[in-house]
N, C-alpha and C positions, 0 to 999 in steps of 0.2 A: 504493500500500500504506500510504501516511500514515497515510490515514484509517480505512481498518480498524483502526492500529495503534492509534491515539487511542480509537476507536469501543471497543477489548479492555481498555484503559486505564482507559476512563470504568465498564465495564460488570460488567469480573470485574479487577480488581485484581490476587486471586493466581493467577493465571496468565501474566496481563501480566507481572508480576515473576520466574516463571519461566521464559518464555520470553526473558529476557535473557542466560539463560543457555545461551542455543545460538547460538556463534560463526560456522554458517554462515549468511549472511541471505539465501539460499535457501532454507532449511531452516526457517528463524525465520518468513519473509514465509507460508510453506506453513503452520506451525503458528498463526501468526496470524486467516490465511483460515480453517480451522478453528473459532478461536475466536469471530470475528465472526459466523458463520452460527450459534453456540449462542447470542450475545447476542441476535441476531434474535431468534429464540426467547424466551428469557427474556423480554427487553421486551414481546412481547404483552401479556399479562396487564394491565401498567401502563398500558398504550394506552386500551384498552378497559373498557366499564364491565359487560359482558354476557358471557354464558360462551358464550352461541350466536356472540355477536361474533366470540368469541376463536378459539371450534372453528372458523369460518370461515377464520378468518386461517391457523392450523394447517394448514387443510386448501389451503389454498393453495399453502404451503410444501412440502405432501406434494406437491403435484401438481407443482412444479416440480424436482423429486428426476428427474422422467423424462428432462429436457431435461439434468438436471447430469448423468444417467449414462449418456445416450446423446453424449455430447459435443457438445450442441450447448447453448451459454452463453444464458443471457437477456438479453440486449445493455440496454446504460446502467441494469444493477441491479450495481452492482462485487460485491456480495457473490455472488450468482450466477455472475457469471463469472470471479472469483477463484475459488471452489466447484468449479466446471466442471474447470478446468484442475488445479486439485489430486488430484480425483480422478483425471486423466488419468495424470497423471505419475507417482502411486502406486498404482494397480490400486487404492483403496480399493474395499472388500466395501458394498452398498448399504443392507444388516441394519441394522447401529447408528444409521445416520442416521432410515429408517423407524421404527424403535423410538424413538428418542429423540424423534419429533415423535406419536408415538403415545401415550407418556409424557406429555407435556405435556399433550393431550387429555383422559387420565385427570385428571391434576393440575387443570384446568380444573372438572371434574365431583366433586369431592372425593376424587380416587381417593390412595391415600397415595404416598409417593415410592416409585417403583422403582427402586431404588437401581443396579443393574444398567444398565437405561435411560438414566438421567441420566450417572454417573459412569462405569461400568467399561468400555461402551461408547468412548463417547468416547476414553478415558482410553489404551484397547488404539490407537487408529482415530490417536491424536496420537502410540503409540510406534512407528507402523507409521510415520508419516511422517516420524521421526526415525532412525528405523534397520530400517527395512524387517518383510517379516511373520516371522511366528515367536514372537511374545515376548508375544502374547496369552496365556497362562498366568500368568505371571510379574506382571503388573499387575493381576491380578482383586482380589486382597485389598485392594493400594494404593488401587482406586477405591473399594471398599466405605468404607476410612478415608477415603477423602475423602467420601465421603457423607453415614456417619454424622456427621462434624464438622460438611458445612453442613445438615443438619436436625434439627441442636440434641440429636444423641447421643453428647456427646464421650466419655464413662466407655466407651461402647461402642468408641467410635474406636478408642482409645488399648489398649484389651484387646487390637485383634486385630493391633496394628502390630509386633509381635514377627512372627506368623505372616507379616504384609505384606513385611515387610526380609526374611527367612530366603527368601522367593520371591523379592526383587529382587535377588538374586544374580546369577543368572540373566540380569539385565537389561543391556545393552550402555550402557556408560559414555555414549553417546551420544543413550541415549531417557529418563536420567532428566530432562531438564528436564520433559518428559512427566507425570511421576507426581511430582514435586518440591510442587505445592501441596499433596497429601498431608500432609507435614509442619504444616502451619498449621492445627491442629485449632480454631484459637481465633479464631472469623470476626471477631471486635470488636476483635482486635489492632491498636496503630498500624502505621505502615505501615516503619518504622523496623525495627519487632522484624520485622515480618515479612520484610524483608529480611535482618536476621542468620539466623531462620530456617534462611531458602532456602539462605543461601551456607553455614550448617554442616551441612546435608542436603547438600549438591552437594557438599561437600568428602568427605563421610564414603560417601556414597551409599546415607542412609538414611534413613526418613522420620522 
């Protein structure tokens, strides 16, 4: 799990830093695996200089979505069989995963961010793994703010994170590390603030 951890580290920042903040490291290694299989993702793009390239790789990733949810791992890909086993252990729903590489696809072709896709997806799929199902409600807003923040619409962010908090009430003290990078509406922040950030979200348990 190192190397995923480093892998989440190098690739998304605030999430790595919120994920420090769930003390169980079964819980943390689960939310990890999660995040390293988004960084897959992401990194295409960068890889490649061709959108057909890309769509390929994409479509690769979809195609191995069948082997993670029928439980059988892709042996010596760690991120695949970390993937495998987390779905196992948390009945994750196979929706958000498809969407989110289906999202990228678009994103590839010029299609705009579906904010849905990218963030609130994800966002429900990491609170499910930190405190179980249910709480998909409760997180739709917090991902929408975290979306508009990283596609440069923070005035929009910051409007709707009253509506965002007033819903994470709701949320079991245990899934915000989950919806915590929320708070970091400001992607160019050092990495200092964004640690005060996190820890005056997670004390308060608001974004």
């Amino acid at each position: 799990m190192t190397d995923l951890d480093a892998q989440v580290r190098e690739a998304d920042i605030d999430r790595w830093l919120s994920s420090r903040f769930v003390t169980d490291l079964r819980a943390r290694a689960d939310l990890i695996t999660l995040y390293a299989f988004e960084a897959e993702l992401m990194a295409i793009p960068s890889r490649v200089t061709q959108p057909l390239l890309a769509e390929m790789r994409f479509t690769w990733w979809a195609e191995q979505m069948d082997g993670v949810f029928s439980g059988v791992a892709r042996k010596g890909h760690p991120v695949l069989e970390a993937l495998t086993g987390l779905v196992e252990r948390h009945g994750l729903p196979r929706a958000p995963f498809d969407a989110l590489i289906e999202a990228h696809i678009g994103r590839v072709h010029g299609d705009p961010h579906d904010l849905d896709a990218f963030y609130v997806g994800p966002m429900q799929i990491a609170a499910q793994v930190l405190a179980g199902e249910g709480h998909e409600a409760a997180v739709v807003d917090a991902g929408r703010v975290r979306g508009l923040g990283q596609t440069g619409r923070g005035d929009e962010a910051k409007a709707l994170r009253r509506q965002a908090n007033s819903a994470l009430k709701a949320l079991p003290v245990a899934a915000f590390p989950a919806v915590a990078p929320a708070a970091l509406v400001r992607t160019d922040a050092p990495e200092f603030l964004k640690r005060l950030t996190l820890v005056a979200a997670t004390v308060r348990g608001r974004i």
